[in-house]
C-alpha positions in Angstrom: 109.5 78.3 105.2 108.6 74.7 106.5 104.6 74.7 105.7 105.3 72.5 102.5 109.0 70.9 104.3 106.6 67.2 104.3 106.3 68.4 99.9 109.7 68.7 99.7 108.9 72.5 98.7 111.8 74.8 99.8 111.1 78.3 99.5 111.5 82.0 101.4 108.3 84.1 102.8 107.6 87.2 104.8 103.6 87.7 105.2 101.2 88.9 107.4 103.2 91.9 108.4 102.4 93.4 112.3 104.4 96.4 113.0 104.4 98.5 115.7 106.2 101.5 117.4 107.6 101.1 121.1 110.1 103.3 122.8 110.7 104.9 119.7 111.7 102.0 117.7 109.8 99.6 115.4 109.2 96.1 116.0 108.2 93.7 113.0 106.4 90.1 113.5 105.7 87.9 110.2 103.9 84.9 109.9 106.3 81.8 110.7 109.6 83.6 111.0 111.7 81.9 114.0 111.3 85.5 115.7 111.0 89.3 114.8 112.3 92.2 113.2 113.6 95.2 115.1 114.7 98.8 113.5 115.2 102.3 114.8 114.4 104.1 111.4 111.5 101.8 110.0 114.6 101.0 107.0 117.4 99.1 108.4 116.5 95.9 110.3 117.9 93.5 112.4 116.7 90.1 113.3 116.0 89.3 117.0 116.2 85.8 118.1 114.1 85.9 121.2 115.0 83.2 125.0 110.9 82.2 124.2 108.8 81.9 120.9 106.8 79.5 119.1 108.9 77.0 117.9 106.8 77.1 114.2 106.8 80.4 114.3 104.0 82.7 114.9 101.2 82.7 112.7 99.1 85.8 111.4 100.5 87.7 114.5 98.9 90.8 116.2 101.0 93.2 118.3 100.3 96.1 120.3 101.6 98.5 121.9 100.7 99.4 125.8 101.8 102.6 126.4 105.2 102.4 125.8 105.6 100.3 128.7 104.4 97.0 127.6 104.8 95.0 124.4 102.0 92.7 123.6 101.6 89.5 121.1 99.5 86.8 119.6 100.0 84.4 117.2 100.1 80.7 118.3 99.7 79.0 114.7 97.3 76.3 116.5 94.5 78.8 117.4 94.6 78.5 120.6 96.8 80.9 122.7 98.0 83.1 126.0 98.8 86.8 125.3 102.5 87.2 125.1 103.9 90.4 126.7 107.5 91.7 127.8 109.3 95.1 128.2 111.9 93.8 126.6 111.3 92.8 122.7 114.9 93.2 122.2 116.2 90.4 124.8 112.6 89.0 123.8 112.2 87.0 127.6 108.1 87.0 126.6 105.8 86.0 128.9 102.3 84.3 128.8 99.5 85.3 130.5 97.6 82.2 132.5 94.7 82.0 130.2 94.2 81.0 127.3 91.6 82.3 124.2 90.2 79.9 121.8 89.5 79.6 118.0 91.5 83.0 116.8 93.4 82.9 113.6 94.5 86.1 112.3 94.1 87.9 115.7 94.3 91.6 116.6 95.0 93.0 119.7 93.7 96.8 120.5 93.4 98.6 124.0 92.1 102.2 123.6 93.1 105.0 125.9 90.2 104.3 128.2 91.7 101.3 128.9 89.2 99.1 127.4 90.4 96.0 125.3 89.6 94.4 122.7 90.3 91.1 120.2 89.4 90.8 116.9 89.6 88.0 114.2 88.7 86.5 111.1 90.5 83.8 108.4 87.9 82.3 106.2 85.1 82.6 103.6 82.5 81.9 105.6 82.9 83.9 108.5 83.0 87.8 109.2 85.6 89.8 111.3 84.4 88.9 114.9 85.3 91.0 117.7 85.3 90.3 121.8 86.0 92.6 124.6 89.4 91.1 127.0 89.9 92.5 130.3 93.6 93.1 130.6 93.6 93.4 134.1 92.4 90.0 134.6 94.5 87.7 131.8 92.8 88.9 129.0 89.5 87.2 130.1 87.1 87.3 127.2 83.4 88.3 126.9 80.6 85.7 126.6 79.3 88.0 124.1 81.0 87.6 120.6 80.6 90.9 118.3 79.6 90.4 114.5 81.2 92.8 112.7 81.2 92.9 109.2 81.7 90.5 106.2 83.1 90.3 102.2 79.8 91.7 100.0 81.3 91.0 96.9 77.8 91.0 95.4 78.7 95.0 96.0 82.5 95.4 96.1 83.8 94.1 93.4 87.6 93.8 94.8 86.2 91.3 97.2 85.5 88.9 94.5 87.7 86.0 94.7 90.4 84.9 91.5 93.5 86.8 89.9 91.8 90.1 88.5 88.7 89.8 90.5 87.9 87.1 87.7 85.6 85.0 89.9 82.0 86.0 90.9 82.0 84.3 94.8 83.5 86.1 97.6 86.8 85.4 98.3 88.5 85.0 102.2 88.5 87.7 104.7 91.4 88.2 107.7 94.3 89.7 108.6 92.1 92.5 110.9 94.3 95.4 112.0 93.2 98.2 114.3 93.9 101.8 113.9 92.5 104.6 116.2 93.2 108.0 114.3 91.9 111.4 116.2 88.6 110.3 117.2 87.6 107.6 114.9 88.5 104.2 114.5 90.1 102.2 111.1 89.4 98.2 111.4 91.2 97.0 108.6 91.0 93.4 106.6 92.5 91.8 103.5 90.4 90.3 100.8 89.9 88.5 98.4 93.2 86.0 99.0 96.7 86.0 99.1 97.8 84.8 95.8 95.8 86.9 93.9 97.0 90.0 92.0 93.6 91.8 93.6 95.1 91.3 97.1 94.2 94.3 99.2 93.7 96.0 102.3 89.8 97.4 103.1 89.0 98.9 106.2 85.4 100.2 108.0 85.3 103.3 110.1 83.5 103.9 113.5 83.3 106.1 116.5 83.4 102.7 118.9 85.9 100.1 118.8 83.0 97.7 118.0 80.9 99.4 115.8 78.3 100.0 114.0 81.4 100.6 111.0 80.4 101.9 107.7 82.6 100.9 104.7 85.2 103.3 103.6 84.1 104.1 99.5 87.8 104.2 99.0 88.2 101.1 99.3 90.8 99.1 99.0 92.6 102.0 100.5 95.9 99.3 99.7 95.8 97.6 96.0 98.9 97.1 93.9 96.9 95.0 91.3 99.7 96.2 88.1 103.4 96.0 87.6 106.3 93.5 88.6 104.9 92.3 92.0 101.6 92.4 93.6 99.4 92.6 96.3 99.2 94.6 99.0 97.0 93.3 101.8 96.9 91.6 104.9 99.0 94.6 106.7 99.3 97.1 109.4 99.5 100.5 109.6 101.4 101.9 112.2 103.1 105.8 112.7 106.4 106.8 113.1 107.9 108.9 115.3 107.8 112.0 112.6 103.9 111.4 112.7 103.7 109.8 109.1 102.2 106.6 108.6 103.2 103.8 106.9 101.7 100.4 105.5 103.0 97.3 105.6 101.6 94.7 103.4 101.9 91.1 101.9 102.5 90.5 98.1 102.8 87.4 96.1 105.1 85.7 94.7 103.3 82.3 94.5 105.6 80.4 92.4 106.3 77.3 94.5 103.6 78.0 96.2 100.6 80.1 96.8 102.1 81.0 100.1 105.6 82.2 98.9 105.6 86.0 99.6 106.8 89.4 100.3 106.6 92.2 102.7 106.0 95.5 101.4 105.9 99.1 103.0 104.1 101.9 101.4 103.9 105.9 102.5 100.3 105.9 104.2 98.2 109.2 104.7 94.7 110.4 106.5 93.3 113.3 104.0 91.2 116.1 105.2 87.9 113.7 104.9 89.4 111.3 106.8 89.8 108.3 104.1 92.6 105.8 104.6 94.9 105.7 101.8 98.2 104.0 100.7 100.1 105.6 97.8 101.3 102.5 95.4 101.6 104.5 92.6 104.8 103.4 90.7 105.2 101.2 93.7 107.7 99.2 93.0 109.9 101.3 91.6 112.5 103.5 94.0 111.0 105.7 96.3 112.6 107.2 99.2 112.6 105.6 102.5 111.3 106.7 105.7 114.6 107.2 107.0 114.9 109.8 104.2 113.6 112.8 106.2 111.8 115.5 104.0 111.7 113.1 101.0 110.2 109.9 102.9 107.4 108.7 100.7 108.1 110.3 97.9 108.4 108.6 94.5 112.5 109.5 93.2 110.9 109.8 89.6 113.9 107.4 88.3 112.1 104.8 85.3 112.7 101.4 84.4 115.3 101.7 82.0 115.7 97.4 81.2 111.8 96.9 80.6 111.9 94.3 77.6 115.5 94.7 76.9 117.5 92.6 75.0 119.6 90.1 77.1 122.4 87.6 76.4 123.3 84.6 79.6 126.3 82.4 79.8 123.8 79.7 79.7 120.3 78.7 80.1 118.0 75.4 81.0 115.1 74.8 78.6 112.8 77.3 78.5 113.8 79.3 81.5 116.0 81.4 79.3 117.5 85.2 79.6 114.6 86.9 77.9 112.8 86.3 81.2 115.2 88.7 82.8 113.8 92.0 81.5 109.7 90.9 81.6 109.1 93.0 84.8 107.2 89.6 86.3 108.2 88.2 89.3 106.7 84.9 88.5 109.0 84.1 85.6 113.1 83.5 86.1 116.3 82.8 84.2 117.8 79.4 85.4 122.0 79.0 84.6 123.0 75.6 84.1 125.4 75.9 87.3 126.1 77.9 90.1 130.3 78.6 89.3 131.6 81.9 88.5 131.6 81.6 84.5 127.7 82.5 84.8 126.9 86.0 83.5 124.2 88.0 82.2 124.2 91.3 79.5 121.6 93.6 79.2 121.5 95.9 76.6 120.0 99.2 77.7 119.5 99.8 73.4 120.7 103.8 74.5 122.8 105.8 77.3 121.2 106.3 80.2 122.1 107.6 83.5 121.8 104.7 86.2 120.9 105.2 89.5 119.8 101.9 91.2 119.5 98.3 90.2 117.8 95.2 91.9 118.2 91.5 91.6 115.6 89.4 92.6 116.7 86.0 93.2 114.3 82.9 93.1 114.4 79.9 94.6 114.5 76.7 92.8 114.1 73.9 94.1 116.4 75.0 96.8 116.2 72.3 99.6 116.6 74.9 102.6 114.4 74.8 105.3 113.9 76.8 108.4 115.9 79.8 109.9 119.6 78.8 108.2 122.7 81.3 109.3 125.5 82.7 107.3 123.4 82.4 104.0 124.9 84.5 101.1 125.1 86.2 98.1 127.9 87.2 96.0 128.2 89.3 92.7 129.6 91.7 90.7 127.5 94.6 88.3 129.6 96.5 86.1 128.4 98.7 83.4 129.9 99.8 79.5 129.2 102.5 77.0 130.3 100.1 74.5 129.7 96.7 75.6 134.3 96.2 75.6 135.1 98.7 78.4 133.4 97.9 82.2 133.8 99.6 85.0 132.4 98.5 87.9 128.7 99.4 89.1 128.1 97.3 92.3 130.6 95.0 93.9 129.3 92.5 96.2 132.2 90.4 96.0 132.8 90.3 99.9 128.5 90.5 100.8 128.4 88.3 103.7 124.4 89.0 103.6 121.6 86.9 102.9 119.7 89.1 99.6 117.4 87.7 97.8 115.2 90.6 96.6 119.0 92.9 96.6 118.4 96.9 96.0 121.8 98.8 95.2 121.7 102.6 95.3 124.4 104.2 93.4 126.3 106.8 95.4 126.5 108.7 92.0 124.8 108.1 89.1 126.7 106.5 86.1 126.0 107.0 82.6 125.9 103.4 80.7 124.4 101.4 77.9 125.3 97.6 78.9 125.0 96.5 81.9 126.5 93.2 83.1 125.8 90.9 85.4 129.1 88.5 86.6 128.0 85.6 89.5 130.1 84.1 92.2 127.8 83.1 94.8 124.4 81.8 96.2 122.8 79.7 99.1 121.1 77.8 96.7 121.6 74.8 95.0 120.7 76.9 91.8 121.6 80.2 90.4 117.8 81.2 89.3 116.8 85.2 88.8 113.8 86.4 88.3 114.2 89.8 87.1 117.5 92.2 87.0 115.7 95.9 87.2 117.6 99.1 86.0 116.8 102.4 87.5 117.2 105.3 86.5 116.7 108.0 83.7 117.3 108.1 79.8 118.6 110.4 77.6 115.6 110.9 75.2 111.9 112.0 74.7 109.1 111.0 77.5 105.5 109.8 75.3 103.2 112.2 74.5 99.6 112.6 76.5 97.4 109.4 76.1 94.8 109.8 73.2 91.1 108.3 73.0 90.7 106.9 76.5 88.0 105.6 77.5 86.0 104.0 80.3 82.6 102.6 80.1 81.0 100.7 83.0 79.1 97.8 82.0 75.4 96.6 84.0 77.6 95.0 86.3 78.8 98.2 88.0 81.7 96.8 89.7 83.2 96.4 86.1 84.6 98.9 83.5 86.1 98.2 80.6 88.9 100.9 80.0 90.7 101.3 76.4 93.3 103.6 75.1 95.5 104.4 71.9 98.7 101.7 72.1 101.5 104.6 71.8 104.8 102.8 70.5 106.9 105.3 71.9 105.3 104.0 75.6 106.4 101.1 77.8 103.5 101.1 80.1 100.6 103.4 81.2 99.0 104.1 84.8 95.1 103.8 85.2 94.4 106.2 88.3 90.6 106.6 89.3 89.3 107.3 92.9 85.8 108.7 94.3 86.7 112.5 93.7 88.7 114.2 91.2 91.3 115.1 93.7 90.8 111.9 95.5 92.5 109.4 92.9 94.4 107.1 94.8 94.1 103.9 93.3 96.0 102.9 90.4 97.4 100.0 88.0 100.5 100.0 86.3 100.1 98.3 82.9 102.9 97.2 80.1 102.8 96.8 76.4 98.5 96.9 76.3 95.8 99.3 75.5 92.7 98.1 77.8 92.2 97.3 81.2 89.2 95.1 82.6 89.0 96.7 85.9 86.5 94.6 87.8 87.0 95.8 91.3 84.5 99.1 91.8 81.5 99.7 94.0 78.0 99.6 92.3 76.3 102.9 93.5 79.4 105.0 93.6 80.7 107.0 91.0 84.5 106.9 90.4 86.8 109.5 88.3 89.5 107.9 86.4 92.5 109.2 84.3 95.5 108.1 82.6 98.9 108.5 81.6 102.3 106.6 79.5 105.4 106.3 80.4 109.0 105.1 79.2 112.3 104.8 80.7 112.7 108.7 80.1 109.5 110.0 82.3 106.1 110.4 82.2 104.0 112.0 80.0 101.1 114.5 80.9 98.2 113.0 82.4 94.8 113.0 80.7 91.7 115.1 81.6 89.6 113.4 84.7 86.5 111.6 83.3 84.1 110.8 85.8 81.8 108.0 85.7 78.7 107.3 87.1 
């Protein structure tokens, strides 16, 4: 990134994710990337350096897809832009249109099958989502007349409430608008309450016109990842593939160097038969198969963290930034080596056997002193695994990687059975060797916890608050809080290590919500508890 390049602050960020589908294939724009992502399976991408683009980058782009035969953009960072268009995204020779449209950040571009178009924007917390006919046939000329939409009520929705856990009590920022027409009604989504915040998520109001009146969706946030190693999961787009699922892209936080350090996340997306928006980010950042996977895309693979809290031993560490931080399932937190040479190691202990089946290493960057788009970047290592902590056999051997892979996901073509697991460096783009967590899929060999016992949830006379409690089982690593607005309708959830209470402060007042629970370990799940419905 080069936001904070005048700071001296060097970090990497993907955000504000627009995705679309043209001729068959899948185009991805993200906020000040030096060009675009293009795919053919919505898995594997390749990055397109278009002849013409915003030198900074765009900014909070829209996209949109013209039937197939035209491939529209906004994004100019200053505000102020043209329409971009081509028929080409892959040579990317874009052209403007000879007009210009004022005072739009986070824009969205929709044109519905009557050929009508439209505009729609919002990035602040003062301001709703605004909307504006364009006429496409004339350079995207805009209406006098501006459209009020909608704006944050956190006085009503708790989620909306600005702070890490909804903690604050004003309204937080609104943007990042994205338009979805599905069957006959329309989804306009926005993020809330702000990007750095666990609590980012994804809302969206429903309509039968592209400008209204929309009533809120009582699902809402139909995307929230508020528990578990990363978060967030707002400011997004949902777009279909050509197997007629949907999908979700989203933004999470990493927010270390700064608040605007982030991550671009894709979860399976569905329409039920009431017509509610949901993303599934249940166990979401753990393995789940890909959209590429045919019959199994979306689905969770059911392998556990195996390295939660596990013991670790480093060829070195500086200060407090030490190998213990390897295991905590936090993003935020890292290991930092003393050097970068090839003596630098890490050694988990797994405590038993377990079958592996995937591992991840998420590098961080320290004070790395990169900036902009930088070619033939790279990382370089070695993951072997023991049964006895003398004998390794190799696990993962990215020796020769010529890749750039700083959030690296290795599926093992066959499953190994191992208690250490080791960690040998050679290589990366960085001036420092920092890590912020090495994650071990897979499945062990002994008991999963037992059903949760005395769980509770009592809403407090603020209604957009509950205090949940549960027995601590020592036999658990974590537990999932699900709860919804119907019993079979409970698609929300946190995922929550080594506690037994949640202060959930991100419900509706006048709805009534069913919750339930369940522990698990790095050998399954246990058996969820009976649904207790509030009111």
């Amino acid at each position: 990134m080069i936001y904070n390049a005048n700071d001296g602050i060097s970090y990497r960020s993907g955000a504000d994710p627009a995705v679309v589908r043209f001729k068959g294939e899948y185009y991805l724009f993200v906020t000040r990337s030096m060009g675009y992502w293009h795919s053919t399976d919505l898995t594997n991408w390749n990055f397109i350096t278009p002849e013409k683009w915003y030198f900074q980058g765009s900014n909070a782009p829209a996209a949109h897809n013209y039937k197939d035969s035209v491939l529209y953009v906004m994004g100019d960072p200053s505000g102020t832009m043209s329409v971009l268009y081509t028929d080409n995204p892959k040579k990317g020779d874009w052209k403007a249109t000879p007009a210009l449209l004022f005072d739009l950040q986070d824009p969205a571009l929709f044109i519905d099958d009557d050929e009508k178009a439209y505009v729609y924007w919002g990035s602040s917390n003062v301001f709703p989502i605004r909307a504006k006919t364009v006429d496409k046939n004339k350079n995207f000329k805009p209406s006098i007349q501006t459209d009020t939409l909608f704006g944050l009520n956190a006085l009503q929705h708790g989620w909306e409430r600005f702070g890490e856990d909804n903690e604050g009590e004003i309204s937080g920022y609104i943007e990042g608008a994205w338009m979805t027409k599905y069957k006959d009604s329309y989804y306009l989504q926005y993020a809330a309450p702000g990007t750095e915040f666990n609590v980012y998520g994804d809302g969206a109001y429903t309509s039968k016109s592209p400008l209204g009146p929309f009533t809120y969706m009582a699902n809402n946030p139909f995307s929230f990842k508020p528990g578990g190693f990363i978060n967030g999961a707002g400011h997004g787009s949902t777009v279909d593939d050509i197997e007629g699922k949907y999908w979700h892209f989203s933004t999470m936080a990493v927010s270390v160097n700064v608040n605007w350090e982030r991550r671009i996340s894709l979860f399976p997306t569905y329409f039920d038969a009431d017509g509610l928006l949901y993303s599934d980010s249940y166990f979401g950042d753990y393995p789940y198969y890909a959209p590429n996977a045919k019959e199994k895309a979306g689905e969770f693979t059911g392998w556990m963290l195996l390295s939660y809290n596990k013991k670790v031993e480093t060829s070195s560490a500086v200060a407090a930034y030490t190998g213990n931080l390897l295991t905590d399932e936090n993003i935020k937190t890292f290991w930092l080596a003393e050097n970068t040479d090839a003596s630098q190691w890490v050694e988990i202990d797994l405590e038993k056997v377990s079958s592996i089946y995937a591992l991840q290493i998420n590098f961080h960057d320290y004070q790395s002193n990169l900036y902009g788009r930088i070619p033939n970047l790279m990382h370089q290592y070695v993951i072997k695994g023991s049964l006895n902590g003398k004998d390794w056999f190799m696990l993962v051997d990215k020796s020769a990687n010529t890749k750039d892979v700083p959030n690296d996901y290795v599926q093992l073509e066959q499953a190994k059975e191992a208690r250490y697991i080791r960690y040998e460096h050679l290589k990366v783009p960085t001036p420092h060797l920092a890590i912020s967590d090495i994650r071990i899929f897979g499945r062990g060999n002994g008991k999963v916890p037992k059903a949760v016992k005395k769980f509770t949830v009592k809403r407090q006379a603020d209604e957009r608050n509950a205090d949940i409690t549960w027995e601590h089982d020592p036999k658990a690593n974590g537990y999932n809080i699900l709860w919804g607005i119907a019993p079979d309708k409970l698609y929300s959830s946190w995922l929550i290590y080594g506690k037994d209470k949640l202060d959930l402060r991100s419900l509706t007042k006048g709805q009534s919500y069913y919750f339930a629970i369940e522990s698990f370990n790095e050998n399954g799940i246990s058996t969820r508890s009976e649904i207790l419905k509030i009111d």
